[in-house]
VOKOL-356429 format. One line per 2 residues: number of its first residue (from 1); their letters; for each residue x negated, y, z negated of N, C-alpha, C, O. Coordinates in steps of 0.02 Angstrom, whole numbers. Layout:
BEGIN
NUM) A) X Y Z X Y Z X Y Z X Y Z ~ ...
***
This chain:
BEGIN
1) XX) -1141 4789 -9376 -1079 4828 -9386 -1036 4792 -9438 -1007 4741 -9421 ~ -1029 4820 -9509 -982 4786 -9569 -927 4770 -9537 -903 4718 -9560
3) XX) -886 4802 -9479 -818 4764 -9481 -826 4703 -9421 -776 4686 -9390 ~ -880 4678 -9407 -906 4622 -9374 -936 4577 -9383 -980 4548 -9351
5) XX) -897 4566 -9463 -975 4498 -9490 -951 4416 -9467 -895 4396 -9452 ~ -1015 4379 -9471 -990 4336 -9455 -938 4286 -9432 -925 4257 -9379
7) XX) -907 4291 -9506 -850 4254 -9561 -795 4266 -9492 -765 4218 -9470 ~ -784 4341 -9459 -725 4345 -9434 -718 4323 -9396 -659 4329 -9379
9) XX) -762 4281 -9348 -745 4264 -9281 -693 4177 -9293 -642 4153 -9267 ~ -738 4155 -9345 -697 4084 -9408 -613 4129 -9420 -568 4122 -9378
11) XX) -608 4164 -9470 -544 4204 -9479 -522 4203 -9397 -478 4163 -9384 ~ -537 4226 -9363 -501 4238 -9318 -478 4195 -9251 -442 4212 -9203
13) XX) -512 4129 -9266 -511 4067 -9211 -455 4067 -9199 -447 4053 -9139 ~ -381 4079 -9239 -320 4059 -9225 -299 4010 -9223 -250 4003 -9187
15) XX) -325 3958 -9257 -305 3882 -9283 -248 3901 -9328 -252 3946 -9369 ~ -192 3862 -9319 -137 3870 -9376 -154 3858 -9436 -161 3802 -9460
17) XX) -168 3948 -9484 -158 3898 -9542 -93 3893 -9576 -41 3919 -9556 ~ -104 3848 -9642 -64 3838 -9692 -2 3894 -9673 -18 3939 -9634
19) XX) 71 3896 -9701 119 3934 -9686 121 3951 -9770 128 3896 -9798 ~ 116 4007 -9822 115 4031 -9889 174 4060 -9897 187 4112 -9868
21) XX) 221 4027 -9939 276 4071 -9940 265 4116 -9983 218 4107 -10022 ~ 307 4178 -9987 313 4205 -10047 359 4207 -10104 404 4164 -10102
23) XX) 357 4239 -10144 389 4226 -10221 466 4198 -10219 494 4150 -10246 ~ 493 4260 -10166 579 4262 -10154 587 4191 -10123 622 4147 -10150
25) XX) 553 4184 -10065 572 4130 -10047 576 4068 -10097 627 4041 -10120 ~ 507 4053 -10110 493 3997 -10138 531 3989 -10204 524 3931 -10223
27) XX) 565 4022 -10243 608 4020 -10315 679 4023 -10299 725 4013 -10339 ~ 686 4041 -10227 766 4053 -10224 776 4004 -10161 822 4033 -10133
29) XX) 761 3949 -10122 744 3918 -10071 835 3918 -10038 836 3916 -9976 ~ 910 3920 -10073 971 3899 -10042 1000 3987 -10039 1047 4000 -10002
31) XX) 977 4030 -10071 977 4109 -10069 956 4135 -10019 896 4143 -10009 ~ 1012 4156 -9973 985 4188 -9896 953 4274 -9918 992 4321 -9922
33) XX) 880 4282 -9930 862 4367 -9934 891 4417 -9892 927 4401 -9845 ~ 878 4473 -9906 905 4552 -9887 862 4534 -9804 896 4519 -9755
35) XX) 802 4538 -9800 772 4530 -9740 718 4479 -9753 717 4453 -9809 ~ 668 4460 -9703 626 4423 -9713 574 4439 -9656 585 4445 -9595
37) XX) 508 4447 -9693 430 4476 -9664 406 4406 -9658 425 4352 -9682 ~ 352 4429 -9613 289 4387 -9603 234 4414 -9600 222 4451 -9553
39) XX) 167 4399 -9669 117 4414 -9660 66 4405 -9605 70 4344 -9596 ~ 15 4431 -9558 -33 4390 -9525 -85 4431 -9552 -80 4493 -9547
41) XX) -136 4402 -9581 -191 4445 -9608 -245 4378 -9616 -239 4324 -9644 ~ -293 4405 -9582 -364 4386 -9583 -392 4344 -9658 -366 4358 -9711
43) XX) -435 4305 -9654 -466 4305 -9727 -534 4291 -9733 -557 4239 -9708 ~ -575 4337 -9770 -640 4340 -9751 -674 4353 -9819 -687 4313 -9865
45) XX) -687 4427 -9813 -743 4444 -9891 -749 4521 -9904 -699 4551 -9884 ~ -789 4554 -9927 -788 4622 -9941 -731 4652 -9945 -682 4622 -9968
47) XX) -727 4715 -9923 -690 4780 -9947 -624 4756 -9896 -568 4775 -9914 ~ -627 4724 -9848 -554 4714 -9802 -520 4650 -9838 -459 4650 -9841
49) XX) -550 4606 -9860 -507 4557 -9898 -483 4584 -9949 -422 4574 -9957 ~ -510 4616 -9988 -490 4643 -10054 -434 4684 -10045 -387 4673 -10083
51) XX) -426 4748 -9986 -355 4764 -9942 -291 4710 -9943 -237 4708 -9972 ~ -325 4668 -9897 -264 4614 -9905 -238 4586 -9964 -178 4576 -9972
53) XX) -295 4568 -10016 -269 4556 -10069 -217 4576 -10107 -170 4549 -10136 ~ -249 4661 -10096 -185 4699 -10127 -140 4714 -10101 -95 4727 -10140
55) XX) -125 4723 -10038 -81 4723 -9997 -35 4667 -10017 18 4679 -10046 ~ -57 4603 -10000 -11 4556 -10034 27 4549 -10105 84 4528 -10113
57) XX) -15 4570 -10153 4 4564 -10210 53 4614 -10238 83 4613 -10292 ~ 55 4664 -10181 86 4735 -10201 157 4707 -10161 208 4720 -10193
59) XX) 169 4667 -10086 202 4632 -10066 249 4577 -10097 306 4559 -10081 ~ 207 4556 -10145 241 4497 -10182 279 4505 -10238 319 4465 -10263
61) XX) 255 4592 -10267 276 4618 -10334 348 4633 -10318 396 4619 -10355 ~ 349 4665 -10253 415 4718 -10242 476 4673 -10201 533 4696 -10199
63) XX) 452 4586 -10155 484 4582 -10131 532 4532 -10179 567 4491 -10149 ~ 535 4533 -10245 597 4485 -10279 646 4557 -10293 700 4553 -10265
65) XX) 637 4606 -10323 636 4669 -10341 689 4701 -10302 737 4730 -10327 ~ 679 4692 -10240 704 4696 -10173 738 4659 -10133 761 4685 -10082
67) XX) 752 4581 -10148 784 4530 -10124 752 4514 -10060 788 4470 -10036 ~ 708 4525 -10024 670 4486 -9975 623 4433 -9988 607 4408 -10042
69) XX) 601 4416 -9918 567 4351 -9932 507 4373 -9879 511 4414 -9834 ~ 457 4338 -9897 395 4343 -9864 362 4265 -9841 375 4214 -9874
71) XX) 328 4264 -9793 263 4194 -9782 208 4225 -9755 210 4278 -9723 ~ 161 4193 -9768 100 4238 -9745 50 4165 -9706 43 4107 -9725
73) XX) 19 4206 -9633 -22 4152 -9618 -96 4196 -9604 -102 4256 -9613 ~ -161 4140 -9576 -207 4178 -9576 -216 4177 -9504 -257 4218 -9482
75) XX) -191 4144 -9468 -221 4130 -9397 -159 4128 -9355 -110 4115 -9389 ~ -149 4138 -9295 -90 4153 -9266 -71 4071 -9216 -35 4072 -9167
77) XX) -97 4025 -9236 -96 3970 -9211 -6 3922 -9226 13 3872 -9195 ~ 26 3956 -9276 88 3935 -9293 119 3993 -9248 176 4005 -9268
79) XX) 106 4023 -9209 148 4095 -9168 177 4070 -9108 151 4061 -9053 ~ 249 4059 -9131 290 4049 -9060 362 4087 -9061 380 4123 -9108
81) XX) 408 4072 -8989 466 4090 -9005 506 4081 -9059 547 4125 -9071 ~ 504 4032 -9094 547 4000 -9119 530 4032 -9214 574 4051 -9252
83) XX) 455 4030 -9228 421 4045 -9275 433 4106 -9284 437 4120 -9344 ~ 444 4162 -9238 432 4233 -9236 540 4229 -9249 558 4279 -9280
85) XX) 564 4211 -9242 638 4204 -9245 662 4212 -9310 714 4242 -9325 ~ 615 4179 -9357 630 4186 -9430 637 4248 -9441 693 4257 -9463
87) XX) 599 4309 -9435 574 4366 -9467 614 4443 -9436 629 4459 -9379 ~ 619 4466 -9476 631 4535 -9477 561 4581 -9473 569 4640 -9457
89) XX) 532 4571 -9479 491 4613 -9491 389 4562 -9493 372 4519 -9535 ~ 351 4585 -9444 297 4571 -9441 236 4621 -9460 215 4669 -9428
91) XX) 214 4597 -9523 152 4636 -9549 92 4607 -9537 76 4554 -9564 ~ 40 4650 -9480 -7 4644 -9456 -44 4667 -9499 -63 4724 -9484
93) XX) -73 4639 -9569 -107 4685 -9615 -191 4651 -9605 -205 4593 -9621 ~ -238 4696 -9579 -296 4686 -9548 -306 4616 -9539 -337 4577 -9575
95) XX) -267 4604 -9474 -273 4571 -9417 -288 4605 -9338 -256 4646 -9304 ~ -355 4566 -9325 -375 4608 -9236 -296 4596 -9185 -246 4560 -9186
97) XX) -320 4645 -9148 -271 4593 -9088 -319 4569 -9023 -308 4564 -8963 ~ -357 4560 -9049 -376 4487 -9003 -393 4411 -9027 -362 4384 -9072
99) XX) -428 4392 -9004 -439 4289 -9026 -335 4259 -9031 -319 4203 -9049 ~ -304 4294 -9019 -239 4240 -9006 -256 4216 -8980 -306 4224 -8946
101) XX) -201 4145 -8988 -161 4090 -8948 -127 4135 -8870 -99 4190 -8865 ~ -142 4090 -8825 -107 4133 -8767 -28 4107 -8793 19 4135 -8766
103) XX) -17 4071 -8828 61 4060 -8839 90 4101 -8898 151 4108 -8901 ~ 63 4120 -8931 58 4186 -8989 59 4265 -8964 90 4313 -8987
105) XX) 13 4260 -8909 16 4326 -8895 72 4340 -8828 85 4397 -8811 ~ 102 4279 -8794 152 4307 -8753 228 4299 -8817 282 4326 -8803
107) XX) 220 4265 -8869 271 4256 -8905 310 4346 -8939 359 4383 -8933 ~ 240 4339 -8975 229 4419 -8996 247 4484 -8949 273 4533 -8976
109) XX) 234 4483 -8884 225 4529 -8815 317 4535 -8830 343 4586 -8854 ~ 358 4470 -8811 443 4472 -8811 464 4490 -8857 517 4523 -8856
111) XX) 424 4472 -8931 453 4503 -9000 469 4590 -8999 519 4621 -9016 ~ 410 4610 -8974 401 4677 -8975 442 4708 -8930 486 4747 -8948
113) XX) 431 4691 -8868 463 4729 -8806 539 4717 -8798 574 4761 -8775 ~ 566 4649 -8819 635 4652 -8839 664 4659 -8899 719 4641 -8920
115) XX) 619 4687 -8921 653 4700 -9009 665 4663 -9067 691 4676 -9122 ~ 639 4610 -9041 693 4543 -9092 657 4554 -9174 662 4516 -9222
117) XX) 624 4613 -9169 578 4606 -9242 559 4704 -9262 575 4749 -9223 ~ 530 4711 -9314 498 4758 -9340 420 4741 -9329 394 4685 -9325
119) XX) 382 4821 -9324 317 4774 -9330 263 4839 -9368 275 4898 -9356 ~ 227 4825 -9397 196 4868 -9445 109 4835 -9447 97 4787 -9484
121) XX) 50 4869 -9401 0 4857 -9414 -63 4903 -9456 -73 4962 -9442 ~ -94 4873 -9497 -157 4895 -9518 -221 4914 -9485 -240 4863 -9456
123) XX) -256 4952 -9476 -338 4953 -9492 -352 4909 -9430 -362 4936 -9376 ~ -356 4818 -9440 -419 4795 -9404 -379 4791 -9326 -410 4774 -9275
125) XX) -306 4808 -9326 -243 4814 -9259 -275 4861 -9229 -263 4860 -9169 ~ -321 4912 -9248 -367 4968 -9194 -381 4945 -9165 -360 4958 -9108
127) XX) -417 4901 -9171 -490 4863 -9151 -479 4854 -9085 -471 4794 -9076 ~ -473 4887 -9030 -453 4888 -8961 -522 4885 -8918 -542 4940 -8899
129) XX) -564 4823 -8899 -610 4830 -8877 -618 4780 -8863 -568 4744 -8864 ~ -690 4743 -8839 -717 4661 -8836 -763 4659 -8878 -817 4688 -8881
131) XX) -739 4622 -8910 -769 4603 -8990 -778 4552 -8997 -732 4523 -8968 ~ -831 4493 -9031 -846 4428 -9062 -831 4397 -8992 -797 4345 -8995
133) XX) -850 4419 -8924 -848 4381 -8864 -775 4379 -8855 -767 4321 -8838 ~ -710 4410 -8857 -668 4415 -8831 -660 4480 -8812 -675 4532 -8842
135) XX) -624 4470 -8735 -614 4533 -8716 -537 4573 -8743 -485 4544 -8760 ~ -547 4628 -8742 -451 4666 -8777 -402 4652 -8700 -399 4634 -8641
137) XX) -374 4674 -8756 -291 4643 -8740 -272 4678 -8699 -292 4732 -8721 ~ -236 4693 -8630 -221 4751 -8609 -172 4763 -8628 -167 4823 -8636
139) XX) -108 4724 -8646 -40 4750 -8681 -55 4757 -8754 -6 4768 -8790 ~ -101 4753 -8776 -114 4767 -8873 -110 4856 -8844 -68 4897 -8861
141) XX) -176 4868 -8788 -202 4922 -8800 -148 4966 -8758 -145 5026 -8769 ~ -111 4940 -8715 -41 4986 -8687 -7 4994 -8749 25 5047 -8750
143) XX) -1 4954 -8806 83 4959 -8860 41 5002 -8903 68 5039 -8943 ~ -30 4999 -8898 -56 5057 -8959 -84 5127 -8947 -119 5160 -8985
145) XX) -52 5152 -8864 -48 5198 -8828 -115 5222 -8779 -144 5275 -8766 ~ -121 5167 -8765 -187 5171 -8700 -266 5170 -8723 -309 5193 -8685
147) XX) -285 5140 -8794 -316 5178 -8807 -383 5127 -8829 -364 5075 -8856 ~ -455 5134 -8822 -503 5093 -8834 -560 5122 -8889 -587 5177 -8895
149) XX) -568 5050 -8933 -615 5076 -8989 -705 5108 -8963 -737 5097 -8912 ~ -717 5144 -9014 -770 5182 -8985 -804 5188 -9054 -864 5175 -9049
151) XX) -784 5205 -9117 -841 5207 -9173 -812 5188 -9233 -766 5148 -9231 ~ -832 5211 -9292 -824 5205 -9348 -856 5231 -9396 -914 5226 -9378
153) XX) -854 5259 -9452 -889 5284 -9500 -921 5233 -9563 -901 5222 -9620 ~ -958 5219 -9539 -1010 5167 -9558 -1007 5179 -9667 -996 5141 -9714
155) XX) -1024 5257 -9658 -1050 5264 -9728 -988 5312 -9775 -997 5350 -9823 ~ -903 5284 -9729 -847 5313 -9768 -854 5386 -9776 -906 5420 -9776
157) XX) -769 5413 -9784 -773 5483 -9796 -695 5491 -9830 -643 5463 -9812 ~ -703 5526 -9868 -644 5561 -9908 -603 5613 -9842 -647 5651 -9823
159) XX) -566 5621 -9820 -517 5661 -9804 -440 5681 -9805 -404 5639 -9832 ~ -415 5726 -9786 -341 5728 -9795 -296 5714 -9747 -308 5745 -9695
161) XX) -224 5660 -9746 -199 5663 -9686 -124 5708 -9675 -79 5703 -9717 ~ -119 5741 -9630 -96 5791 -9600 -6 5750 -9594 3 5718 -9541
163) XX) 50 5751 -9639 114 5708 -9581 138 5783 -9548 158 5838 -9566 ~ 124 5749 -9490 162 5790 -9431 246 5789 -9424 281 5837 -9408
165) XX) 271 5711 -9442 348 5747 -9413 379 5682 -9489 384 5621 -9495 ~ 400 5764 -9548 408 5735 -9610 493 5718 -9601 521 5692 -9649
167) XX) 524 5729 -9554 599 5696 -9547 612 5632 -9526 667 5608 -9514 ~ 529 5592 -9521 533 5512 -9498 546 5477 -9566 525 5491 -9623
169) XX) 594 5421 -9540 597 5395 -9597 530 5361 -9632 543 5319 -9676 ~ 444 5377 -9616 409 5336 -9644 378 5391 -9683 342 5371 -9728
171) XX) 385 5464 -9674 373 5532 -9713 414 5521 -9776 389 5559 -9817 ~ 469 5486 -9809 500 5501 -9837 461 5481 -9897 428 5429 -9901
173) XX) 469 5548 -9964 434 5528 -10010 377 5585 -10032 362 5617 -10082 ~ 354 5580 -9964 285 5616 -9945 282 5669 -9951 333 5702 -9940
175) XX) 210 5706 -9974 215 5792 -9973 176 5797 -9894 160 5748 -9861 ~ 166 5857 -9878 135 5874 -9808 79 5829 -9790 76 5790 -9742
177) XX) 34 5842 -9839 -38 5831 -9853 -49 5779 -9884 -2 5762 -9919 ~ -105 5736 -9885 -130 5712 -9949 -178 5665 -9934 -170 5619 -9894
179) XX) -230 5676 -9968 -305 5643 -9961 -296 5557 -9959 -245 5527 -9976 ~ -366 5522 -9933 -362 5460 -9942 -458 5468 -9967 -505 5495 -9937
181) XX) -456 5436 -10026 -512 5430 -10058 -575 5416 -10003 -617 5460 -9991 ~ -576 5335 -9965 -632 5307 -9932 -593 5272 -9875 -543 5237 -9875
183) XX) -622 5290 -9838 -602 5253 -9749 -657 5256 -9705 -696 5302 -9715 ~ -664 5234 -9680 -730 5224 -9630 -682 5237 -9548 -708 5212 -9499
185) XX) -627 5270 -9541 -610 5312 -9501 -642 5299 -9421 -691 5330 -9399 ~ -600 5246 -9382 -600 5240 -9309 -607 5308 -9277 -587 5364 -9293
187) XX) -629 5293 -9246 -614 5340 -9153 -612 5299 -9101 -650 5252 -9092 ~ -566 5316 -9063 -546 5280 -9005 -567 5354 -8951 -575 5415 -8957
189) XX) -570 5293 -8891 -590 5347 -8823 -551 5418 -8812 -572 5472 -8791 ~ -489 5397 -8832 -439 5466 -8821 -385 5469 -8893 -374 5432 -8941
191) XX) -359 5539 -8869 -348 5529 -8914 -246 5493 -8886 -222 5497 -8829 ~ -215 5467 -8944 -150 5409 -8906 -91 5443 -8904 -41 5409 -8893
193) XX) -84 5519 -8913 -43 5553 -8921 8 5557 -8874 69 5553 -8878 ~ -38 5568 -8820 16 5566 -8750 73 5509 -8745 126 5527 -8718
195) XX) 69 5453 -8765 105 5398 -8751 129 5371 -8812 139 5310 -8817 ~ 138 5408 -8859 169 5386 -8940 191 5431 -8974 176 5485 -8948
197) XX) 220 5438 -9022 249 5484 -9066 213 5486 -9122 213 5436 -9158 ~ 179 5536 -9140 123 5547 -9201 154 5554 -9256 193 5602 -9249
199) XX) 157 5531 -9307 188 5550 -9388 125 5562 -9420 134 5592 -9473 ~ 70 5551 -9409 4 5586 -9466 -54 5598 -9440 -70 5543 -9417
201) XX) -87 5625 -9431 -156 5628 -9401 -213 5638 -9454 -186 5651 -9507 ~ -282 5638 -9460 -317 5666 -9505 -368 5730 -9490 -404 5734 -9441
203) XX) -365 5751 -9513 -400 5820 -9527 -467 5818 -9523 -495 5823 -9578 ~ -508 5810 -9467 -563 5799 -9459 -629 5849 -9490 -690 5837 -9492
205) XX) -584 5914 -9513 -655 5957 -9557 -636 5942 -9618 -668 5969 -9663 ~ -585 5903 -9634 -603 5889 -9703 -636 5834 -9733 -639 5825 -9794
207) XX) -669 5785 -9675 -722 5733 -9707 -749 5767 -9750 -755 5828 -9745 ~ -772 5728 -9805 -815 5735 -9846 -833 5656 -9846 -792 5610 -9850
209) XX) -935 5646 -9840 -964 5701 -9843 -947 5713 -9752 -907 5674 -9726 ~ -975 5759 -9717 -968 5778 -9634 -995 5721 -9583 -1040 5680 -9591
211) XX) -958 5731 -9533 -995 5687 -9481 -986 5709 -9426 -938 5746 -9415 ~ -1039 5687 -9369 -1050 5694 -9320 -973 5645 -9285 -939 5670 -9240
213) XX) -959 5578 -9315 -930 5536 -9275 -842 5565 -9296 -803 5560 -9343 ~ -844 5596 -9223 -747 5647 -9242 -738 5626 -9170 -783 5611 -9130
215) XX) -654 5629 -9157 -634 5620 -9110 -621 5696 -9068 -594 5698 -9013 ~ -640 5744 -9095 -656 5816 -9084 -579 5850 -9095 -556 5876 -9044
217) XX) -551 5850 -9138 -491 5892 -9179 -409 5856 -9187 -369 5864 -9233 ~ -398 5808 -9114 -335 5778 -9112 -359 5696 -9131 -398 5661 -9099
219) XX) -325 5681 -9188 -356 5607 -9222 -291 5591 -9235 -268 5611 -9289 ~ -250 5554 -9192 -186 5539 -9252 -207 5459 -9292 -246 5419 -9267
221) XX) -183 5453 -9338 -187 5376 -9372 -134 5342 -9391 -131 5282 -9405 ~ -86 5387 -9390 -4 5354 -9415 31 5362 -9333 21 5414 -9302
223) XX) 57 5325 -9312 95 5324 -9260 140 5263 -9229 122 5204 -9234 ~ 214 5290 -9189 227 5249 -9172 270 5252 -9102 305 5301 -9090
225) XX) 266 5196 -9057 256 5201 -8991 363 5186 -8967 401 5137 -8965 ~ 369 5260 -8956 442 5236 -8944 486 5192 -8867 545 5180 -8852
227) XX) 406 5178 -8831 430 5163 -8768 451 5077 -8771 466 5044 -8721 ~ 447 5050 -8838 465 4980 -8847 525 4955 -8887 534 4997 -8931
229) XX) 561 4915 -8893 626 4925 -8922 606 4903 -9005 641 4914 -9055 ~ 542 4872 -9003 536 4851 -9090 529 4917 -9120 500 4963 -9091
231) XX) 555 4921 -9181 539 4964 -9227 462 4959 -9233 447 4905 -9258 ~ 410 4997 -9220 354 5002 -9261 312 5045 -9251 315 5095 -9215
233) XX) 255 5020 -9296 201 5068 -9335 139 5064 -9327 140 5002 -9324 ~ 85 5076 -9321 25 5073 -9329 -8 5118 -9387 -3 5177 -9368
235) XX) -41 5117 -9450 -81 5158 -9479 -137 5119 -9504 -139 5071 -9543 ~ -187 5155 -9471 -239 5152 -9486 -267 5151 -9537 -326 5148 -9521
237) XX) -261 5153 -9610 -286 5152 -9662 -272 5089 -9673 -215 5070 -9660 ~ -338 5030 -9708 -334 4996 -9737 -399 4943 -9750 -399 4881 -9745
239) XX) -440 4976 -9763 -522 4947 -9796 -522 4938 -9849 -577 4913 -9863 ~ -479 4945 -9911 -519 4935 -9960 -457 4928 -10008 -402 4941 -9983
241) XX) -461 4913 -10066 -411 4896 -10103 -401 4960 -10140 -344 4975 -10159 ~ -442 4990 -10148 -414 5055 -10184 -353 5091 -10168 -308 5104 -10206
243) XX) -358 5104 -10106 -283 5122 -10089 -209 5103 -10121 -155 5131 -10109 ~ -218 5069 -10148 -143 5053 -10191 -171 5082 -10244 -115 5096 -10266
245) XX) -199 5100 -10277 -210 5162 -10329 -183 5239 -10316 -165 5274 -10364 ~ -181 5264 -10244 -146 5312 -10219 -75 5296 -10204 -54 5253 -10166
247) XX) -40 5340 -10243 42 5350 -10240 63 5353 -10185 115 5323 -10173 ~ 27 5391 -10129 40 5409 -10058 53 5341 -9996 94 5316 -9957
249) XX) 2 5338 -10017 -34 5269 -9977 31 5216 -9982 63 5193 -9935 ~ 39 5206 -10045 93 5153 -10067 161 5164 -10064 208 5127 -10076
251) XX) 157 5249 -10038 245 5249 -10044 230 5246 -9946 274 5238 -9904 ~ 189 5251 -9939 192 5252 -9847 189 5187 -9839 212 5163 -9788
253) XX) 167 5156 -9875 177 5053 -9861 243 5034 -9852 271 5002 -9807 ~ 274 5075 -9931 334 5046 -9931 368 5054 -9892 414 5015 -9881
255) XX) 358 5113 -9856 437 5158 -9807 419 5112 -9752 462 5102 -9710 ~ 362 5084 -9747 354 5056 -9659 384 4965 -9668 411 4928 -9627
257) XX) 368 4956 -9724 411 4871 -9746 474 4873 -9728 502 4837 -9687 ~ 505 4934 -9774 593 4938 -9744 598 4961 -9689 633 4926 -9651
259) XX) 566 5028 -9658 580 5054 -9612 592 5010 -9551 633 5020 -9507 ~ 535 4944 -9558 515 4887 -9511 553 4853 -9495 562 4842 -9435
261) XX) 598 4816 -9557 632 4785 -9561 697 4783 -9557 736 4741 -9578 ~ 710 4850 -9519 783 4893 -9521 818 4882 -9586 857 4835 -9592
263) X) 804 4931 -9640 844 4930 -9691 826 5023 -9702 853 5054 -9747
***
């Protein structure tokens, strides 16, 4: 299974790494920023590093631009109260939620449930299952609306995603519609609707090319769970670096950075 190679179970040990600041920070160090993110993103190889890559770089372009500040780590081993205190805003950009620190993941649990943060995850944040010998999370898979991984589209598909409720502030920008080139497109056991607020779903007859592997008509991929006081997000798109080539894609990044970060 490509989103199970080796490399990730290493990426994902949760040894602290290195703390990377970003641009704002590091050139303006006595300049208090507009807000301040924290990256957590995996680091590995293929088509999901190359995501992060650009993810970051598209991160690093906009946040002097913007007066924020960013740090980025790879492993959640620096994750505590005190660490999570810095930030406005936490970008889960394909990072699992499992292999934490049990002191990371109850740190994270208070971030969320008392608000003290924004939170905005990618792609490998699906990953709701027991994977690389860890078992899932049961509060990952309660905050991402009950819900457990079940497939993937191995050989990618072009489709269009559907925003359902364009008066959210993460619609803004957006036309109704609009395709995403290549995704290899989760399914989870159910679909998470019941227990979250849907802003996009995808259009399951419009794979191209077709597949058997559909969640059978209700697929949401953009969503966010209002029963917690953090601001946040989950969308599912994020395999491959191309995506910052789509206007769409990138203006839905952006709205979820600010949106995250209460601005």
């Amino acid at each position: 299974m490509t989103i199970l190679r080796p490399t990730r179970r290493q990426a994902l040990a949760g040894a602290g790494a290195a703390l990377v600041t970003g641009p704002a920070h590091a050139q303006y160090p006595e300049h208090k920023p507009r807000f301040r993110a924290v990256i957590l993103a995996e680091h590995g190889s293929g088509d999901h590093q190359s995501f992060v890559d650009a993810g970051k770089a598209y991160i690093a372009k906009i946040a002097p631009e913007n007066d924020f500040a960013f740090d980025s780590i790879t492993g959640t081993g620096a994750i505590n109260d005190e660490f999570l205190a810095q930030y406005d805003v936490f970008i889960q950009l394909n990072h699992a939620p499992y292999a934490w620190t049990p002191i990371a993941q109850a740190a994270f649990e208070r971030y969320i449930t008392e608000g003290k943060g924004g939170w905005m995850g990618f792609h490998h944040a699906g990953l709701l299952g027991d994977f690389d010998g860890y078992p899932m999370s049961p509060w990952f898979s309660k905050f991402m609306g009950g819900i457990r991984f079940t497939h993937y589209l191995p050989n990618f598909a072009r489709a269009t995603i559907k925003i359902e409720d364009r008066s959210h502030p993460l619609a803004k920008g957006l036309p109704a519609s609009f395709e995403i080139e290549k995704e290899e497109w989760y399914t989870w056991d159910r679909s998470p609707r019941p227990n979250v607020h849907v802003i996009g779903s995808v259009d399951e007859a419009s794979y191209q090319p077709n597949t058997f592997i559909k969640m059978g008509g209700d697929h949401p991929v953009i969503w966010s769970n209002p029963h917690y006081k953090a601001r946040n997000v989950y969308i599912f798109m994020g395999h491959y670096a191309g995506l910052f080539d789509n206007p769409n894609f990138v203006q839905l990044f952006r709205n979820a950075i600010f949106w995250g970060a209460g601005q």
